[in-house]
C-alpha positions as CSV (number, residue, x, y, z in Angstrom):
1,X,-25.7,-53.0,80.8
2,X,-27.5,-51.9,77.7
3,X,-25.0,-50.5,74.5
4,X,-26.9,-47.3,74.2
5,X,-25.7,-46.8,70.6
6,X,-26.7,-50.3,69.6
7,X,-30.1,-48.9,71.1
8,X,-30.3,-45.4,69.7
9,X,-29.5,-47.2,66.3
10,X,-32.5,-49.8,67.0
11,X,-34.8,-46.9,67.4
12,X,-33.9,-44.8,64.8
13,X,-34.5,-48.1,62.5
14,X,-37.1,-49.0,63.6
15,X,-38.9,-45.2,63.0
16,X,-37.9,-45.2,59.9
17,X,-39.1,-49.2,59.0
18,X,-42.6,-48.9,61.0
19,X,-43.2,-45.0,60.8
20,X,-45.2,-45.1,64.0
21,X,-46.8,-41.9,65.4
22,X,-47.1,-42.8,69.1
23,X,-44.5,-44.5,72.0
24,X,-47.0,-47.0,72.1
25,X,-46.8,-48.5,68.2
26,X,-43.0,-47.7,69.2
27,X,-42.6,-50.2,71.9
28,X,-45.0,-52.8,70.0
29,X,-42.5,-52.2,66.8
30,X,-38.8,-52.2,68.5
31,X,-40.3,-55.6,71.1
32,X,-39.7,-57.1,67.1
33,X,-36.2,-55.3,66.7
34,X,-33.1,-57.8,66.8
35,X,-31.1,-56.0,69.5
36,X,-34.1,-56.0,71.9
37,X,-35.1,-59.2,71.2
38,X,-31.3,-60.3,72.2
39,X,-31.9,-58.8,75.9
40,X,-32.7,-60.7,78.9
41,X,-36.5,-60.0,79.7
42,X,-35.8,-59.6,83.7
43,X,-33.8,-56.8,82.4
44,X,-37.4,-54.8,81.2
45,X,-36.9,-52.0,83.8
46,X,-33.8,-51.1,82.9
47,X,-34.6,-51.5,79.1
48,X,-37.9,-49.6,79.3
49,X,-36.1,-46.7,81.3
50,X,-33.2,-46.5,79.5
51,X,-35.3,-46.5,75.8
52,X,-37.0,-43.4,77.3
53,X,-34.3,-41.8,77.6
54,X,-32.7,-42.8,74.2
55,X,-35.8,-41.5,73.0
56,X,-35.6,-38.5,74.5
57,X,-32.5,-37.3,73.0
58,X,-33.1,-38.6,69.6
59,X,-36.5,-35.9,70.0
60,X,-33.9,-33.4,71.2
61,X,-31.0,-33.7,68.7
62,X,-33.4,-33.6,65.7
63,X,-33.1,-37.1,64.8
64,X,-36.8,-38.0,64.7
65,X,-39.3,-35.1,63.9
66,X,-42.0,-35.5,67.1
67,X,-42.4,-34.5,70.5
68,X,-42.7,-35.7,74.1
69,X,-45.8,-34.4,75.7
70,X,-45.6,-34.0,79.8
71,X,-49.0,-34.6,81.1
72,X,-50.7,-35.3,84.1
73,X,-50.4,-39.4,83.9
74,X,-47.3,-39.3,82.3
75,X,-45.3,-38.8,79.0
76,X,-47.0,-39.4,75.7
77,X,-44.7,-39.3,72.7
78,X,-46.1,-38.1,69.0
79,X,-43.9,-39.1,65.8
80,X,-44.0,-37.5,62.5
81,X,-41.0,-39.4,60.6
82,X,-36.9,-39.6,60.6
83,X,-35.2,-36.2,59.7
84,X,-32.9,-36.1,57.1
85,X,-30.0,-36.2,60.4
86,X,-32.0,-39.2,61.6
87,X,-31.2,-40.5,58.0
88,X,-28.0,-39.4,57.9
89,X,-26.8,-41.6,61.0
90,X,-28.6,-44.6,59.5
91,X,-26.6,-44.6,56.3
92,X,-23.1,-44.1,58.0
């Protein structure tokens, strides 16, 4: 089982280190993260899944300025930056 703080921290970091603009450069950035480096890789589906989600809320509490985009094939997720919030939990 994931910590989902540990993970919603390793995001947020990781936004506000590599600034990327798409879920893509998000996944290729957090693979290089500590805490997801620590997992077991037959644990992927859960850790994909459950980073989705993560990602999700931080998009819906305000934490990173973006969206996620419901199309056809899928969900593509746009980045801007950290809000101030997002920077907020980073330096408590």
């Amino acid at each position: 089982m994931l910590d989902y703080l540990e993970l919603y921290k390793a995001i947020l970091e990781t936004v506000n280190t590599h600034n990327p603009t798409s879920g893509d450069e998000l996944f290729e950035f957090l693979s290089g993260h500590p805490f997801i480096q620590s997992k077991n890789p037959t644990d992927n589906e859960e850790l994909v899944t459950t980073t989705l989600q993560t990602l999700d809320n931080l998009l819906a509490v305000g934490l990173i300025n973006g969206e996620a985009i419901v199309t056809i094939s899928g969900t593509m997720y746009a980045f801007k930056w950290l809000s101030s919030a997002g920077y907020a939990y980073l330096t408590n």
